[in-house]
C-alpha positions in Angstrom: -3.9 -22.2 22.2 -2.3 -19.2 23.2 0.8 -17.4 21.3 3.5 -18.4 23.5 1.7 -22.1 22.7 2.7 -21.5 19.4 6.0 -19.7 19.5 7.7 -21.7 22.1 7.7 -24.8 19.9 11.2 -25.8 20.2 11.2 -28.1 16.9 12.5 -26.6 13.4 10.0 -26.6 10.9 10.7 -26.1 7.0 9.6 -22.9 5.6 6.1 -24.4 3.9 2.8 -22.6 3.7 1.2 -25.3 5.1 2.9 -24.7 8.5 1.9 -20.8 7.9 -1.6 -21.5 7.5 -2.0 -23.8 10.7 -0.8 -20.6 12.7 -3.0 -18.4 11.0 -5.9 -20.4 11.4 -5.9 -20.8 14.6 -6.2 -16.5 15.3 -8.1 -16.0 12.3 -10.3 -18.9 11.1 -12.0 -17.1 8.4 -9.3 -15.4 6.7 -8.7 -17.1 3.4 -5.9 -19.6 2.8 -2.6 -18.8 1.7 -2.0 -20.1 -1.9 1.2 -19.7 -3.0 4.8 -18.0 -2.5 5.3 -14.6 -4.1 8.5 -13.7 -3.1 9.6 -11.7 -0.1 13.0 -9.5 1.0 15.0 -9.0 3.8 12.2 -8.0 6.4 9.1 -10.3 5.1 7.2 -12.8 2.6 4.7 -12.1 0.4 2.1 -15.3 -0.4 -1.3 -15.2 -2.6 -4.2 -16.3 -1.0 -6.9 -18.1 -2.5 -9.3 -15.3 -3.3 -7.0 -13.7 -5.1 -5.3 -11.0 -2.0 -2.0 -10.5 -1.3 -0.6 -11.4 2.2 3.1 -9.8 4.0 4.0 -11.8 6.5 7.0 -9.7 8.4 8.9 -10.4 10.9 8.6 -7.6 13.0 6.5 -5.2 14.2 4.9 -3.8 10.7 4.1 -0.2 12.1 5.8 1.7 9.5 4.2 -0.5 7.0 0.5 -0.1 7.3 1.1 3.2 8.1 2.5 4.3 4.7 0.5 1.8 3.4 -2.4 3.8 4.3 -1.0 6.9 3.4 -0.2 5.9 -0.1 -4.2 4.5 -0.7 -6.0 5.9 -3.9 -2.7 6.4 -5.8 -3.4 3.0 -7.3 0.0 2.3 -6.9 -0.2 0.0 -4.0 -2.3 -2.6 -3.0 -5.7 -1.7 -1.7 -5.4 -2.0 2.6 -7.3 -1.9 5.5 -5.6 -1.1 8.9 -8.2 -3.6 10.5 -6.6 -6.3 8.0 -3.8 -7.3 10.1 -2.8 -9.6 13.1 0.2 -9.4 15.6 1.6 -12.1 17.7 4.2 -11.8 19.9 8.1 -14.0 19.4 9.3 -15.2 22.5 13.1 -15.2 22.9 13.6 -19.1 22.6 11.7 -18.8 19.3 13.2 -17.0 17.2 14.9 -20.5 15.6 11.3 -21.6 15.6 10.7 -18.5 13.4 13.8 -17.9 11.1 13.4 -21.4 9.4 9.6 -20.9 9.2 10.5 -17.9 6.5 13.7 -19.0 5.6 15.3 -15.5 7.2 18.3 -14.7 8.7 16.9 -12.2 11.2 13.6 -11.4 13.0 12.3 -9.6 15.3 10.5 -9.9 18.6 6.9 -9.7 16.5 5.2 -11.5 13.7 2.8 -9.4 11.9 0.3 -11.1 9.2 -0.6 -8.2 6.5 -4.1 -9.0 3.8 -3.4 -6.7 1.3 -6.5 -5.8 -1.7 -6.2 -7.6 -4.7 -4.6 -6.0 -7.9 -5.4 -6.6 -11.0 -7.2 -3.8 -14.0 -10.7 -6.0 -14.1 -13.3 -4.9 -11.8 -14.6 -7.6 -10.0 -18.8 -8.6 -9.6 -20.9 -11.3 -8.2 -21.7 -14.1 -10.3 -25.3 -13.1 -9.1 -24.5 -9.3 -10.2 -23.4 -10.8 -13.6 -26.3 -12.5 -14.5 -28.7 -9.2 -13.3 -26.4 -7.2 -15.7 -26.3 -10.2 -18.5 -29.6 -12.1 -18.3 -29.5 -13.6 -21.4 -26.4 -15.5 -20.9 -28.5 -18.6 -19.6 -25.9 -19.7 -17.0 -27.2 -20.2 -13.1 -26.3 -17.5 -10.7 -23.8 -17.6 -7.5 -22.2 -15.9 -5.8 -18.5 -15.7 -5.3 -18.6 -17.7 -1.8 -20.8 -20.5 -3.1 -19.3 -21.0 -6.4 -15.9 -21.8 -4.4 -18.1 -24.1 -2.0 -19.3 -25.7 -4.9 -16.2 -25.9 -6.9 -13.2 -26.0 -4.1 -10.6 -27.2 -6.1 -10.8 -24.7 -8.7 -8.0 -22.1 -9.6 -9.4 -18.9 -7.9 -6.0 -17.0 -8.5 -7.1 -15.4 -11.8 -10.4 -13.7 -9.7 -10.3 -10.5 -10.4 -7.2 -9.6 -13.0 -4.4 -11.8 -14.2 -1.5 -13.8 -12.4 0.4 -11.4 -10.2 4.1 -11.9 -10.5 7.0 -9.9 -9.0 8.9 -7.0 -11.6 11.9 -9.3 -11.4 10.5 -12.8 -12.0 8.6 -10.9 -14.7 12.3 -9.8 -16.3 12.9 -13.3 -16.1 10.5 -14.9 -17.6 10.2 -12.0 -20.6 13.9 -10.7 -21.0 13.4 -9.6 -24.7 10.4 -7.0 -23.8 11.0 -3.4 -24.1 12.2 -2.1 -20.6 11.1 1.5 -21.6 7.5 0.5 -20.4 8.6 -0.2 -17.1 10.4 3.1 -16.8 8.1 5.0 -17.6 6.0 2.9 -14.9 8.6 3.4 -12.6 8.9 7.2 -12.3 5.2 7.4 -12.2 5.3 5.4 -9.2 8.0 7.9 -7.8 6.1 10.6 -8.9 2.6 9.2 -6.4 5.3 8.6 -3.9 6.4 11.7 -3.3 3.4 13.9 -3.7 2.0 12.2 -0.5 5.3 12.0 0.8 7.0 8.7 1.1 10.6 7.3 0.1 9.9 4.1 -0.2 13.7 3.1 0.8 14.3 -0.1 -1.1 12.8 0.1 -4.9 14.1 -3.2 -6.3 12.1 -5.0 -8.6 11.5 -7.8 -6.3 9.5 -5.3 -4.2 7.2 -4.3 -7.5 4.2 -6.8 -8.4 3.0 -6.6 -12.4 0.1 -8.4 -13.9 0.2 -9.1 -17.0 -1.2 -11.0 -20.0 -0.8 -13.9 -21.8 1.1 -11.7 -24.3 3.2 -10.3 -21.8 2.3 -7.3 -21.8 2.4 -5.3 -18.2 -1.0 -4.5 -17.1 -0.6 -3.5 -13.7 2.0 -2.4 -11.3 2.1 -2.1 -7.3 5.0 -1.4 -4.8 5.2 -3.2 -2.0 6.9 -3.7 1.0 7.4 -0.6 2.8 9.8 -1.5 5.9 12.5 0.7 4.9 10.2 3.8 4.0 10.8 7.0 5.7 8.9 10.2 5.5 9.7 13.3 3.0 10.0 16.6 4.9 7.1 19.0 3.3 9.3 21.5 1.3 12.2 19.3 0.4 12.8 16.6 -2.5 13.8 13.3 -1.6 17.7 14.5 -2.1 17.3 17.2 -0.5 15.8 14.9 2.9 18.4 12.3 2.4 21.7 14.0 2.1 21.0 16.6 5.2 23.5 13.8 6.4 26.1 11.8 4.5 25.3 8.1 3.6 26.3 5.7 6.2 27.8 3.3 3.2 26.9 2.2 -0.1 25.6 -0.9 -1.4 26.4 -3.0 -4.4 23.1 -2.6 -6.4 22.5 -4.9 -9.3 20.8 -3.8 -12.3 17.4 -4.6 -13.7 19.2 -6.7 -16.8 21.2 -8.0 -14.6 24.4 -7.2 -16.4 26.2 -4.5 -13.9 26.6 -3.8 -10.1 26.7 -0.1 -8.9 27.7 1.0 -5.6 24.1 3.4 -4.3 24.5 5.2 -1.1 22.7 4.2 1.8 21.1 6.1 4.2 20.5 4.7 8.1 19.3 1.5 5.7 17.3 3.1 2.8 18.1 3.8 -0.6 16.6 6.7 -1.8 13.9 6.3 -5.2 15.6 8.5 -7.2 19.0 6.4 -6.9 17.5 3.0 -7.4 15.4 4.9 -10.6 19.2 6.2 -12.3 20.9 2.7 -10.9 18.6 0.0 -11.0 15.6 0.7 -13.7 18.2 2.8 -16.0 16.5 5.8 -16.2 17.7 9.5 -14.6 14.6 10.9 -11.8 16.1 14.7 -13.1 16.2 17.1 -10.6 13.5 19.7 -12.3 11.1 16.9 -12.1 11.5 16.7 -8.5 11.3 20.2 -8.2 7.7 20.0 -9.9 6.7 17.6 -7.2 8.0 19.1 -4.5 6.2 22.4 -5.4 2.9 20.9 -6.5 3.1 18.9 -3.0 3.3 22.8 -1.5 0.5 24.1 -2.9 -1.7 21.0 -2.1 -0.8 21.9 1.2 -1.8 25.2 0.7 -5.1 25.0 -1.0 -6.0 22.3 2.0 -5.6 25.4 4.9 -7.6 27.1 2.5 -10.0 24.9 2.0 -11.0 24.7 5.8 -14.1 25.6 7.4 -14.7 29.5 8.8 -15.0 30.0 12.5 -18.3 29.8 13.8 -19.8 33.1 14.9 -19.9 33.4 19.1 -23.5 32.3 20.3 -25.6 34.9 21.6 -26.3 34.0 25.2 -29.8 32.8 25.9 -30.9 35.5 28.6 -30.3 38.2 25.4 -32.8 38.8 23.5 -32.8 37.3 19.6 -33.2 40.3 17.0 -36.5 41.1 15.9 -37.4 40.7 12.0 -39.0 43.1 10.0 -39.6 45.4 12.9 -41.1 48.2 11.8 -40.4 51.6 13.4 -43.5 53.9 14.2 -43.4 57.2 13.2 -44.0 59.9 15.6 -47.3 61.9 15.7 -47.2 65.1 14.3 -48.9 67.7 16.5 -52.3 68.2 16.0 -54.2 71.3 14.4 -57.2 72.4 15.2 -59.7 73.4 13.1 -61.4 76.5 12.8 
């Protein structure tokens, strides 16, 4: 079945996963399945899938997405990604219905890209088989991974690899007495990987954060996601200094993380800038020296790369000249001869 076979359904569907899955498996049967509803803002969805990844399904081409997505890899403060990890199909105009009440949005665009993102989670992750190489005493039978969920398919396989995932906002939620100076200080190291590579992320709620944490409640993990609304830092300039080369477009009643307060953040061509949201919506001030560090430490990153580039190769000597001779040693001449009388 083709995508216009899909997208030209003309019957509204609820937004389920189950509906999500039969689309998915018909382009990519061996993906995992999805397993439950994270949560999701204006431009996507994010689901768990049953090996424990993370899925984005946006509704719309997701270019600036995996982009920054790949830019911001080995800061450990994203999912893990692939750029290979992703399928787009195409929204024909009579399905956009079809679409909006598939992911319960408002608005969509003309493509529908599917996003596996790495798990997250601080507990590295082994074989079964592995296990029992490394622990051979413990007596149990080896397996790996793929045929212990063979074996075993209605088994919970969300805790693989680190604890339950939950957004920064349903975490609030479900812990409101916990100390919020954690997440601060969580938050502006986040910034702080964000803008040495670069990247405003645009849109820092906490519905746009995942946490892990343990049965105490304690955070043990933290990941941005969502990246629709990112734009690119200028090398040279802090994030105030790109945004407000032009005035904000409007503001936007932003509500913060307790809960408690709205306050209007400027908004510029539809981003909020990380330093805002950090003051407005986590409580804590992103000071202007510390983005001075940044900026500076990004500049001499920079620098130290161009430095760090390989010397120009020496011309080749043409192969009709002939190569220099080693160790040539030089005759001396003959001095005249005397006779002898």
């Amino acid at each position: 079945m083709g995508t216009s076979g899909i997208m030209s359904c003309n019957i509204r569907m609820p937004p389920k996963t189950e509906n999500l899955q039969k689309i998915m498996s018909i382009y990519k049967p061996k993906w995992p399945k999805i397993h439950k509803y994270i949560g999701g803002g204006v431009n996507g969805r994010v689901f768990e899938l049953n090996d424990g990844r993370y899925m984005k399904i946006i509704a719309n081409n997701a270019s600036r997405e995996w982009k920054t997505l790949l830019r911001l890899q080995g800061t450990h403060v994203v999912p893990r990604f692939n750029k290979n990890n992703h399928l787009l199909l195409e929204i024909k105009p009579g399905s956009k219905d079809f679409v909006k009440a598939l992911l319960n949005m408002k608005k969509v665009g003309n493509k529908l890209t599917f996003m596996i993102m790495g798990r997250v989670g601080g507990i590295k992750a082994m074989s079964l088989k592995n296990y029992t190489n490394k622990y051979p005493h413990h007596g149990e039978q080896a397996m790996t991974l793929k045929n212990y969920i063979k074996k075993y398919p209605h088994k919970n396989t969300r805790h693989v690899g680190g604890e339950q995932a939950m957004t920064l906002k349903n975490y609030i939620n479900k812990y409101p007495n916990k100390n919020t100076r954690h997440v601060q200080t969580r938050i502006l190291h986040i910034i702080d990987e964000m803008h040495i590579r670069g990247v405003s992320h645009g849109n820092l709620h906490s519905g746009n954060i995942l946490v892990t944490a343990d049965s105490a409640g304690r955070i043990t993990g933290m990941w941005v996601i969502d990246f629709g609304r990112a734009t690119e830092i200028p090398l040279g300039m802090t994030e105030r200094q790109h945004y407000y080369r032009k005035e904000p477009n409007s503001t936007h009643p932003t509500q913060t993380l307790s809960g408690q307060n709205y306050v209007n953040v400027p908004v510029f061509n539809g981003s909020r800038a990380n330093v805002h949201m950090s003051k407005t919506h986590y409580g804590k001030n992103y000071i202007r020296p510390r983005e001075n560090i940044i900026r500076n430490r990004r500049l001499n990153i920079a620098e130290n790369l161009k430095l760090m580039k390989s010397p120009r190769k020496s011309p080749r000597r043409s192969k009709s000249a002939s190569p220099p001779r080693k160790n040539r040693v030089v005759s001396r001449p003959r001095s005249a001869s005397v006779s002898r009388t």
